[in-house]
N, C-alpha and C positions, 0 to 999 in steps of 0.2 A: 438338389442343393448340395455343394461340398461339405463334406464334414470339417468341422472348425479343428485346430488342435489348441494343445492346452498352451500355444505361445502366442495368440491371438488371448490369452484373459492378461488383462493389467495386472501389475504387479504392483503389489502394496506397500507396506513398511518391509523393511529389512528383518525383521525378525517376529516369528509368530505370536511371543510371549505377549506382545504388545496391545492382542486383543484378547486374551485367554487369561489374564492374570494382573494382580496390580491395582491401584487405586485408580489408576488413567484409564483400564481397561474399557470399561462401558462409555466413558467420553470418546474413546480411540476407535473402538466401532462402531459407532455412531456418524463420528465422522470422515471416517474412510467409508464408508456408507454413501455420502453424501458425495466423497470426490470420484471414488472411482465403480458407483452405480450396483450395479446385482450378482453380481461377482466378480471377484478380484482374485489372487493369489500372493501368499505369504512362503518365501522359502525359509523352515525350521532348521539354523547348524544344529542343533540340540537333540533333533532328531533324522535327520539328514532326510528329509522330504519336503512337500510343497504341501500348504494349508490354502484348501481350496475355501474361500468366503463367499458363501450363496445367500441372497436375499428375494430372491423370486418365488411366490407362491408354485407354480408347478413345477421349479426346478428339486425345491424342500420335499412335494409330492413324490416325486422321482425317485426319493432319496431313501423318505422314512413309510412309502404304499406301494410305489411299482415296481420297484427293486429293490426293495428290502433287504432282499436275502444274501443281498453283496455286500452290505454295509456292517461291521460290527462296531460297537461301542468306540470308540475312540480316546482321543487326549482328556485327560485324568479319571480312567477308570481303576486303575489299578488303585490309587489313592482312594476310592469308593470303595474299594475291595475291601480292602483293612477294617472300613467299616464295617461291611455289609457282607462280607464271605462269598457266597455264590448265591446270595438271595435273586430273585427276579429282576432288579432293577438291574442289575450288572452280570449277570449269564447271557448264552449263547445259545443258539440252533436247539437242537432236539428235545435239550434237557430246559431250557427255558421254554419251552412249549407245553410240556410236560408237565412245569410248575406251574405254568400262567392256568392252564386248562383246570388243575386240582383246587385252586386257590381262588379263579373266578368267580364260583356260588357263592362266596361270602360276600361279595358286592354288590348281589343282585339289590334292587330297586327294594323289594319287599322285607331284605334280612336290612339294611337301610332305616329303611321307615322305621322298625321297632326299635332301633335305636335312637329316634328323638327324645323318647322320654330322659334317657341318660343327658343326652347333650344337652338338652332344658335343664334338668336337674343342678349339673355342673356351671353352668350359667350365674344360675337363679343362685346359687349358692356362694359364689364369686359376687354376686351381686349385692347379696347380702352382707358380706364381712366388707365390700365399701359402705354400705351404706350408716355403718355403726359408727363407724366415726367423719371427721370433717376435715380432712389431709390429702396431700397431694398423692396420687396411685401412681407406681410406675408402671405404666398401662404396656410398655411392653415385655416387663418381667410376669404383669400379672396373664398376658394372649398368653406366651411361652405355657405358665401352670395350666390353664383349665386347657389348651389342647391338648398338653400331656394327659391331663386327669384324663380328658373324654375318650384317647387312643389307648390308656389301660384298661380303663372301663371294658371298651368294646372287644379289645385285645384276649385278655384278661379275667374280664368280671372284677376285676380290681380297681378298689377306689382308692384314689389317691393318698386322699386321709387318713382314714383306714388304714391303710397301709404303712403311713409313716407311727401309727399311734401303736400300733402291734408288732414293730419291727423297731421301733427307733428311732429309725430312719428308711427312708423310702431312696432304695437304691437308684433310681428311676431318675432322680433327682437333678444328676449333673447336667443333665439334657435342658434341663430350664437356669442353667447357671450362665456365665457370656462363658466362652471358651473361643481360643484361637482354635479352629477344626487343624491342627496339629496330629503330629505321631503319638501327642502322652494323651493327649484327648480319646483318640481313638483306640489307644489298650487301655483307657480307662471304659471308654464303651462298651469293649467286647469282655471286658471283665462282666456285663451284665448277661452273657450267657449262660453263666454259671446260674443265677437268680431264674432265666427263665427254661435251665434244665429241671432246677427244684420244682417247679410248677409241673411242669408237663410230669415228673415223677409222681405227683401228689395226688395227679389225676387220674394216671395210672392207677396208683393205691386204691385209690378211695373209689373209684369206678364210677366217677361222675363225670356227669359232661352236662356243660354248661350251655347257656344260649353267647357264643362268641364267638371269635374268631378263632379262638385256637382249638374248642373241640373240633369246630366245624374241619380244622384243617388236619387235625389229627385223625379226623373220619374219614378223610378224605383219600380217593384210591383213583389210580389210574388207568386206562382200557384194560389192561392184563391184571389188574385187580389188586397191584403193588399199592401202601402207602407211603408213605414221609418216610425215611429215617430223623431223630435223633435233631441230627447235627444238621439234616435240609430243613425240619419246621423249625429250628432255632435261627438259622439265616433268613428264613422268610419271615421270620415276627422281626427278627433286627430291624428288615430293611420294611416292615408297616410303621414302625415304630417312627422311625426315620422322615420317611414317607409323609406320614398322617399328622406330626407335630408340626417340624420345623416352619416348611412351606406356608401350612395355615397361618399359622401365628404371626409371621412376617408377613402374608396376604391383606388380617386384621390389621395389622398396626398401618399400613399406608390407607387401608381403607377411612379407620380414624382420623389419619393423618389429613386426607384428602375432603373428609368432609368438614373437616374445622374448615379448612380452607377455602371451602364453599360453601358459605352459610343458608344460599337459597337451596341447594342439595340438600345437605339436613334437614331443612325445613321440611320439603317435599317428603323423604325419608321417612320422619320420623311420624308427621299427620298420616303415612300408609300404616305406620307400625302399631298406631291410636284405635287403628280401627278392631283391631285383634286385641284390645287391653286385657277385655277381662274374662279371657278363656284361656285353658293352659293351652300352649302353643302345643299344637302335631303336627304329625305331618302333611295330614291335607291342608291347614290354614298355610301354605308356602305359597299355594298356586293363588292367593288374596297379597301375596307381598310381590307383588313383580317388579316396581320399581326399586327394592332393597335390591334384589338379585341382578337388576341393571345395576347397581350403584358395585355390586363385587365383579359382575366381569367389567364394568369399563375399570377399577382398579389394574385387575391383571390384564388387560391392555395395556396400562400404562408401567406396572411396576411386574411382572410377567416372573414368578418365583422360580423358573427354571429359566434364567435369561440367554443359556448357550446348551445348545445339543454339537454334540462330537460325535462323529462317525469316521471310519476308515473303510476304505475300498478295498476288498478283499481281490478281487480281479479288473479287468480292461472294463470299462464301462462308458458313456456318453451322457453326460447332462445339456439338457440347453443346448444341443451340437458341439460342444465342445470335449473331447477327451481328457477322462478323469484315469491314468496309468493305477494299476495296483500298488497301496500301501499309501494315496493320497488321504493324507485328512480332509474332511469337510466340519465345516462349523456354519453352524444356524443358529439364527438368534433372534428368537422372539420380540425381544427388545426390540430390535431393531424392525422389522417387519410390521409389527403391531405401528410403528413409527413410520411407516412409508407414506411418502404424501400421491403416491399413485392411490392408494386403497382406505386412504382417510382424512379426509379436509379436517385441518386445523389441527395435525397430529400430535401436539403439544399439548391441546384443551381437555379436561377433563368435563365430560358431557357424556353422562349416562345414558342419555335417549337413541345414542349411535343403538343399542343393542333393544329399544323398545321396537316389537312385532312391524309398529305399522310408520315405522322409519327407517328400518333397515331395508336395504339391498340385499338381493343376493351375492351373497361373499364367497370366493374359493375358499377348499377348505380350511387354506394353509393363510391364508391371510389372517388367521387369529387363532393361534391354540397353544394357550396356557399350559397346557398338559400334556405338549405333545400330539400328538400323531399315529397314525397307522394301528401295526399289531403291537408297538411299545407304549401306546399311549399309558398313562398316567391311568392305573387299575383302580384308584382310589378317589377318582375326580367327583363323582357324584356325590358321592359322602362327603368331600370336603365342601362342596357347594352347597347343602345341605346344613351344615355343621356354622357356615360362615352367614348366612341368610337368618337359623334361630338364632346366633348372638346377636346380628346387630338388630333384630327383631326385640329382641327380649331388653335391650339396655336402652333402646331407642323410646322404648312405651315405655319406663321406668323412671328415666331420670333425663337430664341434659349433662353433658359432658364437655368440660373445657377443656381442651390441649391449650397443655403450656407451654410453649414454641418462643425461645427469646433467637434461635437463628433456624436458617436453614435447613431442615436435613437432607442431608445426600445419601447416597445411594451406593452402597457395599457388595461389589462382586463377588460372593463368597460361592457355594455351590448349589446356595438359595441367593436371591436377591433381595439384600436386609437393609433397613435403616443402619446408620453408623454408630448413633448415638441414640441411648435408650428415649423413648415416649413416656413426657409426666402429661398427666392430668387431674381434673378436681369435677367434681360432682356440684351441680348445682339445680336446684326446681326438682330434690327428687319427687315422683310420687307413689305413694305406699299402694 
């Protein structure tokens, strides 16, 4: 068979902006999607190259497992940068290897588990200051607080509270405020390096080490026996920080979202959640909630918190038979894909059951991952899966919850995929 060249891909809109940015963005690749099929191509004046748009499960494969090693981060990394310094999420080759290998153990399955009691903890305590009174909650300022609580906690060993009662103010703070992710947002961000140098100093001092993340990574050493400097475990807590809030929180809110909207889904939900009432959750009683953990991935099927992956071609390469020249972007988008009607009937419908054992097919990899892929997947997926299965466990056997929805929400391209406009709700049938 000929090799295709990249003048056989359709060409799309006129300018790449169109899918990468913008309120139209995720309407716009969706349906350029639909007109011109599994890849297309966007020529950037702005950056003077061609944005390759791939929607094929094994061409994405190609991308971010078989040839990885051609591909680096792409269109808006540098803007993560400012966040995130050189943390894991945005490094490169040797030395992101280096970090991902040091940084690994603290995710295993087992340092996990011991963490439910906190996430329950946090919960159950959030659960309580609604239950005090009988007012409308802004249910998505209050996901923003207790993820944050639960990522300093585990972070940390610091609790939220705590922390604002003995400081004042809990610097941590701004991260649960609305912010445009702007330039003042983000030197206001890394203004929090300062707070968590004081830590790691303190720990120093005092010669304790904690069960967290951060002794763990401060202990942490690489084949030749080096560990962390300084200013690398302050870029890799940044970007856990980052990581382990945002995403979630936005995950919860559609998942709420989606079950008002389905009241026989709550239903089913919440009769699972009854059955755990009155034992404190851990983390074996998960494997008794399977229908809750169907109800969070079919959300990130539909509402997919990393809705674009950007790569660039670092050399000559071929997707699909087609020639991908050095320095093309490529964009992937889960959105979209999770949306294909080749790999899912009724790709619109929200129906948990797609993801129950003895209804599913077997699925290419790449036909569903919320997290990414490959050697870059999402280091923190299991925790957050973990983290999203005890809240809606714990609020679900507790109380009933109204979302108060007078319009639509839609759907905010930001560098998570957020509600536009905050989530109220009211509490009703609690029970103690």
């Amino acid at each position: 068979m000929d090799l295709l060249t990249d003048k056989n891909i359709p060409f799309g809109p006129k300018e790449a902006s169109e899918v990468e940015e913008g309120p139209q963005a995720l309407s716009n690749i969706l349906n350029l999607f639909h007109q011109y099929g599994d890849i297309y191509k966007i020529y950037s004046e702005r950056r003077n190259n061609y944005t390759y748009v791939i929607s094929d499960p094994e061409m994405v494969k190609h991308v971010l497992i078989t040839n990885n090693r051609n591909y680096e981060k792409g269109v808006g990394i540098d803007r993560v940068k400012i966040l995130l310094g050189n943390g894991i999420m945005v490094s490169e080759g040797d030395y992101w290897k280096r970090q991902r290998r040091m940084i690994q153990p603290a995710f295993h399955k087992r340092v996990i588990a011991k963490l439910t009691d906190d996430i329950a903890q946090a919960n159950e305590t959030m659960l309580s200051n609604w239950l005090t009174g009988n007012k409308e909650i802004n249910l998505t300022a209050e996901l923003s607080s207790v993820t944050l609580r639960i990522v300093l906690q585990a972070l940390f060993s610091v609790d939220f509270q705590q922390l604002e009662k003995r400081e004042g103010v809990n610097p941590f703070a701004l991260l649960t405020e609305v912010h445009e992710r702007n330039l003042v947002f983000a030197m206001k961000f890394r203004a929090l390096a300062k707070t968590i140098q004081e830590i790691i100093n303190l720990r120093r001092k005092e010669r304790r080490v904690e069960e967290d993340f951060l002794s763990m990574i401060m202990e942490a050493k690489n084949d030749e026996g080096q560990g962390m400097s300084d200013r690398e475990i302050i870029d890799e807590m940044m970007t856990l920080i980052v990581a382990g809030h945002e995403t979630t929180a936005s995950a919860l809110t559609w998942a709420w979202y989606l079950l008002h909207k389905h009241p026989e889904v709550y239903a089913r939900a919440k009769q699972e959640a009854l059955q755990v009432r009155n034992v404190h959750l851990r983390f074996h009683h998960l494997e008794q909630l399977p229908y809750i953990r169907q109800v969070i991935e079919e959300t990130m099927r539909l509402y997919p918190p990393g809705w674009l992956l950007t790569r660039r071609a670092m050399q000559d390469d071929v997707i699909g038979g087609y020639h991908v020249p050095p320095k093309t972007d490529i964009f992937i988008s889960p959105y979209v894909i999770h949306r294909h009607p080749r790999y899912w009937e009724q790709p619109d419908l929200f129906n948990p059951e797609r993801f129950d054992a003895s209804y599913r097919r077997e699925r290419h990899r790449f036909e569903y991952f919320p997290f990414s892929g490959g050697p870059r997947q999402c280091i923190g997926d299991f925790f957050a899966l973990v983290e999203m299965q005890l809240h809606l466990a714990l609020i679900l056997r507790t109380t009933d919850m109204e979302i108060l929805v007078d319009e639509p929400i839609s759907m905010e391209a930001q560098i998570n995929l957020r509600p536009d406009k905050p989530l109220f709700a009211r509490l009703i049938n609690p029970r103690n």
